[in-house]
C-alpha positions in Angstrom: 5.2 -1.7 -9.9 4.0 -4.9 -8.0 3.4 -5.6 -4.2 4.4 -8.3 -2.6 1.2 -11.1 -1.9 2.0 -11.1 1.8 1.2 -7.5 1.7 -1.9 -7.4 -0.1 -3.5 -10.1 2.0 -2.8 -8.3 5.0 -4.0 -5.0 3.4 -7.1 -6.8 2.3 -7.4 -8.6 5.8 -7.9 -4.9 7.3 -10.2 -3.2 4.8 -12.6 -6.5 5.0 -11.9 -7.3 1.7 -12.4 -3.8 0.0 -10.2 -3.8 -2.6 -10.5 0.1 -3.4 -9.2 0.7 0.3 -6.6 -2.0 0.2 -5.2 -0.7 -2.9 -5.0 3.3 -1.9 -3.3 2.2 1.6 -0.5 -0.1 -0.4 -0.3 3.4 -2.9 0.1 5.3 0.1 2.3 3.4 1.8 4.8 3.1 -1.2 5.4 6.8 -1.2 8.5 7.8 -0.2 9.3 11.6 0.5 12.8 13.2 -0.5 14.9 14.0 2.6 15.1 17.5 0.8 11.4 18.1 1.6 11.3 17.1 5.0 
């Protein structure tokens, strides 16, 4: 699994550089729930 470089910068951008932050919002962002569960 990769993200795009556009996307981390802008991740990045709005943590202030916190990488932990950054990372756990791109995470969270990638998950995708099953119509089923909705």
């Amino acid at each position: 699994m990769g993200f795009k470089r556009e996307q981390v910068i802008i991740e990045l951008d709005a943590f202030n550089g916190d990488k932990n932050q950054a990372i756990a919002a791109l995470f969270a962002k990638s998950i995708v729930v099953p119509d089923n569960l909705k």
